[in-house]
VEXDREN-2710 file (C-alpha; in Angstrom, 1 decimal):
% VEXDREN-2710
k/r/px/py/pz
1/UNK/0.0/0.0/0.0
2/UNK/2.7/2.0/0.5
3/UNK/3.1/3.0/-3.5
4/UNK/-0.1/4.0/-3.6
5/UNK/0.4/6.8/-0.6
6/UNK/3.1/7.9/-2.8
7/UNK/1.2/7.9/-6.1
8/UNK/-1.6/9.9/-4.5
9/UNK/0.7/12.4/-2.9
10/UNK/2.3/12.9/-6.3
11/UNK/-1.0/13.1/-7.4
12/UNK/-2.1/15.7/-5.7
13/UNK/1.4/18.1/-6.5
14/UNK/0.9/17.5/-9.7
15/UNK/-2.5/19.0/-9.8
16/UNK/-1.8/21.8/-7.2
17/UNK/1.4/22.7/-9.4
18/UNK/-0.7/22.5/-13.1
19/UNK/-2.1/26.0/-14.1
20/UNK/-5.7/25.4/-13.7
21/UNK/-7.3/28.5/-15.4
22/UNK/-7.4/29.4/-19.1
23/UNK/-4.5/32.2/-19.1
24/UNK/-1.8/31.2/-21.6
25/UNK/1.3/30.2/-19.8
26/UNK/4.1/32.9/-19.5
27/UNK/6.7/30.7/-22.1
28/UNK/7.1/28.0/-25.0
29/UNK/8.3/25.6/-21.2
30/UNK/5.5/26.5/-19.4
31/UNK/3.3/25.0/-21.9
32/UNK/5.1/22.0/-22.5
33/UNK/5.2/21.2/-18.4
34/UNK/1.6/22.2/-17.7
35/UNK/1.3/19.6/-20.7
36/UNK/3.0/16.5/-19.5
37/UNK/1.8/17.5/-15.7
38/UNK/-2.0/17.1/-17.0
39/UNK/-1.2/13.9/-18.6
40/UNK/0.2/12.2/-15.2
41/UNK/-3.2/14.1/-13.5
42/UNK/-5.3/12.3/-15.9
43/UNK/-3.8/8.7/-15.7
44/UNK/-2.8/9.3/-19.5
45/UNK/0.8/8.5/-20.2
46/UNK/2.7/9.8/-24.2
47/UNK/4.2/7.2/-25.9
48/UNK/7.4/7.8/-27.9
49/UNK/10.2/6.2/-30.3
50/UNK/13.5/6.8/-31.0
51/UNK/14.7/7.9/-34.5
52/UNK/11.2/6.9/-35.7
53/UNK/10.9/9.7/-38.4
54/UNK/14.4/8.7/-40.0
55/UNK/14.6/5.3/-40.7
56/UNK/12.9/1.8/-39.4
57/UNK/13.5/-1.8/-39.6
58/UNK/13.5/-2.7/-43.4
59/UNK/13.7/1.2/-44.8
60/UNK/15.8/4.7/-43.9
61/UNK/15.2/8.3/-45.4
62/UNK/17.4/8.8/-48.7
63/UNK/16.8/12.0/-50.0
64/UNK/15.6/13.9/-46.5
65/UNK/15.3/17.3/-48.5
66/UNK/12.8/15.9/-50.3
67/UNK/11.3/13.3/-48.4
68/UNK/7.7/14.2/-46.8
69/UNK/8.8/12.1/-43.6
70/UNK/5.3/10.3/-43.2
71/UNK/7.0/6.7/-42.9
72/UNK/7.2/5.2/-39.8
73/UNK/7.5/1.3/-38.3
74/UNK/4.8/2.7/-35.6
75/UNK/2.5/4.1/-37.5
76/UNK/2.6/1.1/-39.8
77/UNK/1.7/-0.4/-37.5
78/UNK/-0.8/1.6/-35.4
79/UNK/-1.9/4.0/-37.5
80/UNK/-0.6/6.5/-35.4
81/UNK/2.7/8.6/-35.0
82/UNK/4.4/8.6/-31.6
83/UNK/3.5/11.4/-29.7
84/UNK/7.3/11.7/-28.8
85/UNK/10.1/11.6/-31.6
86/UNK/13.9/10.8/-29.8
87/UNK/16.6/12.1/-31.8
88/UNK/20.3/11.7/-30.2
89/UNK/22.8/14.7/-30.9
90/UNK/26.2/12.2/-30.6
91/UNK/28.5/13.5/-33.4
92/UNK/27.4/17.4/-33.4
93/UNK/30.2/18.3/-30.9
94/UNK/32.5/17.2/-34.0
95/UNK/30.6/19.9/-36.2
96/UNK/30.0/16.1/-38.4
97/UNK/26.9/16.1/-41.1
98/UNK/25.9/13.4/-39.6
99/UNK/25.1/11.5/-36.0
100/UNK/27.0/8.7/-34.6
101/UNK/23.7/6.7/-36.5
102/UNK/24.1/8.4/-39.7
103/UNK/21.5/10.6/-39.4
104/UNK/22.0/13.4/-40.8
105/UNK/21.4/16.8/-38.5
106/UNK/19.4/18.3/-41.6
107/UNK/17.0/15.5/-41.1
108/UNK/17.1/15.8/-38.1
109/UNK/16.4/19.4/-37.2
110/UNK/13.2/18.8/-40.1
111/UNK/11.7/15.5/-38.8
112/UNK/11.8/17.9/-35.1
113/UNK/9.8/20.6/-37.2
114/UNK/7.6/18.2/-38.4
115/UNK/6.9/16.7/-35.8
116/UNK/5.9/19.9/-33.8
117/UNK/3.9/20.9/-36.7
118/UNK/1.7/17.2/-36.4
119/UNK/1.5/18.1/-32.4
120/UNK/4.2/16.2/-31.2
121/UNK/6.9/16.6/-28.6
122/UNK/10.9/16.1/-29.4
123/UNK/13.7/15.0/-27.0
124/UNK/17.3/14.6/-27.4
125/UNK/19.9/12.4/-25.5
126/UNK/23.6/13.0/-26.6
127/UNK/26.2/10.1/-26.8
128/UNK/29.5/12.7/-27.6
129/UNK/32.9/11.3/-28.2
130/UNK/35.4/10.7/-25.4
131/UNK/37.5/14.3/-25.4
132/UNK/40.5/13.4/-23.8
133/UNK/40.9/9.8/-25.6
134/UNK/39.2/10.5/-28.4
135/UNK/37.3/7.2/-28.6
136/UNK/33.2/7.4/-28.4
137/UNK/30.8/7.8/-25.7
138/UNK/32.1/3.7/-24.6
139/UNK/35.7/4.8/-24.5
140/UNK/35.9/4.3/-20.5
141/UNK/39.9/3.7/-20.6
142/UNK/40.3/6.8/-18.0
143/UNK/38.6/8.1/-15.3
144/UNK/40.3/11.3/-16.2
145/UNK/37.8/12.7/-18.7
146/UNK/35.0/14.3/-16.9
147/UNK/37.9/16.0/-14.8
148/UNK/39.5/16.8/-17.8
149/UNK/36.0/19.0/-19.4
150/UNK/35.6/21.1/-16.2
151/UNK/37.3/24.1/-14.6
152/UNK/40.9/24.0/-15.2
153/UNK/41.0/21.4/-17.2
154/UNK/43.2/20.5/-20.2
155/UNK/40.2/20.0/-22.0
156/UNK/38.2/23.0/-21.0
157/UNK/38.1/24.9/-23.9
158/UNK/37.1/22.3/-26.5
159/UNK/34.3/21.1/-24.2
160/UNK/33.0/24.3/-24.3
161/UNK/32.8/24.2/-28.3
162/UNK/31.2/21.3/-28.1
163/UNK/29.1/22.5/-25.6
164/UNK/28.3/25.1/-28.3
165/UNK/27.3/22.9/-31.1
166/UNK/25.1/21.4/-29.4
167/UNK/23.2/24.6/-28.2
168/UNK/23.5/25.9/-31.9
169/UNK/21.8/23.2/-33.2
170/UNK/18.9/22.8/-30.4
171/UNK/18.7/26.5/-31.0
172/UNK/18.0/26.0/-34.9
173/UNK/14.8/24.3/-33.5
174/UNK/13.2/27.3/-32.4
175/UNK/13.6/29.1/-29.0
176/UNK/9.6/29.0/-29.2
177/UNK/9.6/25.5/-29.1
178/UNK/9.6/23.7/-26.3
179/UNK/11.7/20.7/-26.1
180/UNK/13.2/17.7/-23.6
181/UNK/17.2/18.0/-23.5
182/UNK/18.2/14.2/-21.6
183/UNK/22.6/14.6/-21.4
184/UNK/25.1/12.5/-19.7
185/UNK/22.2/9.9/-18.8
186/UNK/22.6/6.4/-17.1
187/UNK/25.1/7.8/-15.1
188/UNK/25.2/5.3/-12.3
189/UNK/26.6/2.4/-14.9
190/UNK/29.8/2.8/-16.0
191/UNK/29.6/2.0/-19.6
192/UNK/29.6/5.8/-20.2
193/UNK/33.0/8.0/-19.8
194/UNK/30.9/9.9/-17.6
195/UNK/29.1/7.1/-15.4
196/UNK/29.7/6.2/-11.9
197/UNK/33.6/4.8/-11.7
198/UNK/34.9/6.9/-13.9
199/UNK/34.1/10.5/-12.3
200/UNK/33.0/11.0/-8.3
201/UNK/29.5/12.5/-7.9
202/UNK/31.0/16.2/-7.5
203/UNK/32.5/15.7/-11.1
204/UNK/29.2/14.2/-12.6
205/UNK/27.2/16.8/-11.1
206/UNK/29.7/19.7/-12.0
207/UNK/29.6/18.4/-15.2
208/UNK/25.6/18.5/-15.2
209/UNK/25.5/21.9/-14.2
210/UNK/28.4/23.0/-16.5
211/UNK/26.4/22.2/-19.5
212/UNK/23.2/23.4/-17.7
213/UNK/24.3/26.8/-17.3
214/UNK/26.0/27.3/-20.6
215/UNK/23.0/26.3/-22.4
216/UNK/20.5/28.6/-19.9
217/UNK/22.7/31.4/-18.6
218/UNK/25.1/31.8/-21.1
219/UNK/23.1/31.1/-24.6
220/UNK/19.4/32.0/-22.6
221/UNK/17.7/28.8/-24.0
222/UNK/14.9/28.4/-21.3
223/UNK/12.3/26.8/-24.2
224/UNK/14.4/23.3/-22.7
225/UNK/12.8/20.8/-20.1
226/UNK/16.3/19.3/-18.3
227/UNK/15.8/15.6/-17.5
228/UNK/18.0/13.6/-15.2
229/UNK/17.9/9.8/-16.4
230/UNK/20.1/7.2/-14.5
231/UNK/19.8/3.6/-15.3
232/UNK/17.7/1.4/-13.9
233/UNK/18.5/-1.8/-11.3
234/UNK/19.3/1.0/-8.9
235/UNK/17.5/1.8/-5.6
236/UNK/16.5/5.0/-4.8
237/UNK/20.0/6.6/-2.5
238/UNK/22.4/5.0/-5.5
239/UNK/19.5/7.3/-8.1
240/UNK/20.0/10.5/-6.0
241/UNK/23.7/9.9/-5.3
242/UNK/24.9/11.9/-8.6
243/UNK/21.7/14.0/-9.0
244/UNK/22.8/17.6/-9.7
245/UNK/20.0/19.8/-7.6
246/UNK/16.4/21.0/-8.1
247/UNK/17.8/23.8/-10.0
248/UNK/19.1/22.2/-12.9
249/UNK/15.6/19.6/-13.7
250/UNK/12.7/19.5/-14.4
251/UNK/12.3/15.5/-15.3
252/UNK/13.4/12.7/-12.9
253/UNK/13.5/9.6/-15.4
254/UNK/14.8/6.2/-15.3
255/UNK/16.5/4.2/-18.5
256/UNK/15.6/0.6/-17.9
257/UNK/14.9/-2.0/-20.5
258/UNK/14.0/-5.4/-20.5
259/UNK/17.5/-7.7/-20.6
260/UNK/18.0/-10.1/-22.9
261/UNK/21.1/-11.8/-21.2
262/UNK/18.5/-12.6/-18.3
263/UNK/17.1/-15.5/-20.4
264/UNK/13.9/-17.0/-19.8
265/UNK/13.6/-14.8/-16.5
266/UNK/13.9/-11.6/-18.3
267/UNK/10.5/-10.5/-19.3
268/UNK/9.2/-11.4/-15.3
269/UNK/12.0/-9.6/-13.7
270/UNK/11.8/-6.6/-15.8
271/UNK/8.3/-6.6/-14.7
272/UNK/8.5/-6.7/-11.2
273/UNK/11.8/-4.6/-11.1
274/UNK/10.1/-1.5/-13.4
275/UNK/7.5/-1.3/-10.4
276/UNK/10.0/-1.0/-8.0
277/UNK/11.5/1.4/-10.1
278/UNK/8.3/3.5/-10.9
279/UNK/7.7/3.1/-6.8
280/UNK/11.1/5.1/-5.7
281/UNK/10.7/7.1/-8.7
282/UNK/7.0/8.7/-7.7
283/UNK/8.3/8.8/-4.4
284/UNK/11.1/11.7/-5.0
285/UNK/9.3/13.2/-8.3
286/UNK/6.5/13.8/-5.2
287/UNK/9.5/14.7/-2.6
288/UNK/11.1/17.1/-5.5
289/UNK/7.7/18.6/-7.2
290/UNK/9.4/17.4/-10.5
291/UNK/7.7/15.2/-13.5
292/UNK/8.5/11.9/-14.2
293/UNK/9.4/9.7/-16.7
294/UNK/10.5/6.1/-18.3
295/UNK/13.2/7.6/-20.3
296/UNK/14.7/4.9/-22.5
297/UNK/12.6/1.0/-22.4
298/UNK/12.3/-1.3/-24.4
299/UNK/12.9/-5.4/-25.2
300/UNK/14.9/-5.8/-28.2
301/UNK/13.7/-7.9/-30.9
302/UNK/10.2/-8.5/-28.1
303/UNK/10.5/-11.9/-28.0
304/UNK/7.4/-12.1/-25.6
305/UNK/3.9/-12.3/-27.5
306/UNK/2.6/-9.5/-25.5
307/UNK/4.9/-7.5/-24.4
308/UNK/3.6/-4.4/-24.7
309/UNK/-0.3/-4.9/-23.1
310/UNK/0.9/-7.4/-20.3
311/UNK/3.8/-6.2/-19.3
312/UNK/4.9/-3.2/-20.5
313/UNK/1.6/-1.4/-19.6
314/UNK/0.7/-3.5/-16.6
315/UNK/4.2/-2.0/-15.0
316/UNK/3.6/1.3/-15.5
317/UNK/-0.1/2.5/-15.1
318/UNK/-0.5/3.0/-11.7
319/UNK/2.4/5.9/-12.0
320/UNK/2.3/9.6/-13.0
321/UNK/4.8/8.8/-15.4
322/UNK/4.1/11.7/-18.5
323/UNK/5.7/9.9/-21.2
324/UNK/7.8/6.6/-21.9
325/UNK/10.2/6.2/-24.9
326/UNK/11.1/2.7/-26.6
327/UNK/14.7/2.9/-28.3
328/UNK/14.9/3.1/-31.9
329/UNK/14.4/0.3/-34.9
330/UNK/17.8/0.1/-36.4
331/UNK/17.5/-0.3/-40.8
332/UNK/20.8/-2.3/-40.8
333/UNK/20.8/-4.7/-37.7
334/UNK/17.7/-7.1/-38.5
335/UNK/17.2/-8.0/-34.6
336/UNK/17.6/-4.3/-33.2
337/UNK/14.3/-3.0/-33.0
338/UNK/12.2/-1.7/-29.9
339/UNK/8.8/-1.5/-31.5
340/UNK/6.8/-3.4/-33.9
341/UNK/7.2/-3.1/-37.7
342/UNK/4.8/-4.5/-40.8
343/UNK/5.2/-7.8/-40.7
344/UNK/6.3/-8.8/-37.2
345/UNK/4.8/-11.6/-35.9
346/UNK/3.5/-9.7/-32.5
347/UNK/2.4/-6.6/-34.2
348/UNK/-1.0/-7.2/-33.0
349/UNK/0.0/-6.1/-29.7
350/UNK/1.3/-3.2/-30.0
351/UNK/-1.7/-2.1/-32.4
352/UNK/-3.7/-3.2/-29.1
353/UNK/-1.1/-1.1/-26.4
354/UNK/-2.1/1.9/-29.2
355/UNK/-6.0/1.7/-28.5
356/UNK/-5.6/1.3/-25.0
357/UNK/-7.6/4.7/-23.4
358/UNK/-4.2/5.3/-20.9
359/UNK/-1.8/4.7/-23.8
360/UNK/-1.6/8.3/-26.0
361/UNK/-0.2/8.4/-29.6
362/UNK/-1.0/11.5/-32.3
363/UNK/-3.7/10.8/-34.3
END
């Protein structure tokens, strides 16, 4: 019962802290939080994809200049476009054409215009390259790195170019546009040059508010919703060990997906461990006054005939989460995909998660 004390405290912030009269909200944010705070009041929770506007299991945009950009694996599926379109910045700090998935930022910054324009919400997660080894976001040979980006540090002064590029290009969005900005997420893992042994907790969250400030202070971006996504399999002191202050959020999510190395026991546990997850996690969004979120899920290749209406959904309605996000469907890897495409054997059920009244898409 204890959940459910939580769930109704949360509840009840969320609706205290929504605008309730019909005055238009003072900026581009406001909007977009009074937005995802009613969805958690109602019950109702935004489905979204990642990369779903640029490519999909058997197909990828070719000619993006010309290309409407009105495929897509989920609404092949369901008829429907994701209210939530993911895009990942990893490559931009480079000043490449191109993300570390080939996309290419053109495409990029006219799928996020397009999907605004059909009603939607975009979000961006950044996987940059390793600056002081010059290996990818993976490269975890040194626990120097993070050090190496802040105050004083040898690589100071690049890191605040990148840091650049990546506000020039979330700035070529619109500053009238609301949008979620998801960095140096999963930071309790340590798969990440920035995760948890490879920087202390004052580094990460130095690093946090580093990037925080330039983007706010120095380039005045304040149309971006900050979230602060660790992994999941975590408890709830290991979650707020690295978290960077009030200040600098406005999302507490959690990436947690549905591991196929577990074997047979993989689709139970991730079931049982997302509530415990989605427990902690409405406890301190409640605690904080902050929304909340399933950042990154997913099962790859969803193995499990219905994953999505007796597992996925089952986990997660009880919780004010505004939005959950399934990763992306990858045109040259056959068996890494995260929703269902035309032609997949369980495409049914996701069709059926679509229609369900909690479950929103864009119409």
């Amino acid at each position: 019962m204890k959940h459910i004390v939580h769930i109704l405290a949360a509840l009840a912030v969320i609706s205290a802290c929504g605008p309730r009269d019909k005055k238009p909200m003072e900026t581009p944010k406001d909007q977009l939080v009074h937005r995802l705070f009613t969805y958690a009041e109602n019950g109702q929770i935004a489905y979204g994809h990642q990369d779903d506007l640029f490519y999909g299991h058997t197909w990828k945009v070719e000619d993006w200049e010309n290309d409407p950009l009105e495929r897509s694996d989920v609404k092949d599926v369901t008829g429907k476009y994701p209210v939530l379109l993911g895009c990942d910045l990893g490559g931009i700090e480079l000043g490449a054409d191109k993300n570390l998935d080939g996309v290419p930022f053109g495409l990029m910054r006219k799928a996020a215009l397009k999907q605004i324009e059909r009603g939607g919400i975009v979000t961006f997660s950044w996987h940059p390259r390793n600056p002081l080894t010059g290996g990818d976001a993976w490269d975890i040979s040194s626990d120097q790195v993070v050090k190496s980006v802040l105050k004083g540090g040898e690589k100071e002064a690049d890191f605040r170019l990148w840091l650049q590029r990546a506000a020039d290009f979330i700035e070529s969005i619109g500053t009238d546009v609301p949008v979620i900005f998801r960095p140096w997420h999963e930071n309790i893992g340590s798969w990440f040059w920035w995760g948890g042994k490879l920087c202390t907790p004052q580094e990460y969250q130095e690093l946090f508010r580093l990037t925080w400030l330039y983007f706010t202070k120095d380039r005045g971006l304040t149309n971006i919703l900050w979230c602060y996504s660790p992994n999941g399999d975590i408890g709830p002191e290991e979650y707020m060990s690295r978290y960077p202050g009030d200040e600098f959020v406005d999302i507490l999510g959690v990436d947690t997906y549905t591991s196929t190395w577990r074997g047979d026991e993989a689709v139970a546990f991730f079931k049982e461990d997302l509530k415990r997850q989605m427990n902690f996690l409405t406890a301190l969004s409640y605690e904080h006054n902050k929304l909340m979120c399933l950042s990154e899920t997913g099962y790859e290749g969803i193995k499990y005939p219905t994953w999505w209406t007796e597992i996925l959904e089952p986990a997660v309605r009880e919780y004010p989460i505004s939005y959950l996000l399934t990763w992306r469907n990858a045109h040259d890897k056959p068996e890494h995909f995260y929703a269902a495409w035309k032609g997949f054997e369980y495409e049914k059920d996701m069709k059926d998660f679509s229609e369900l009244e909690n479950i929103l898409f864009l119409d």
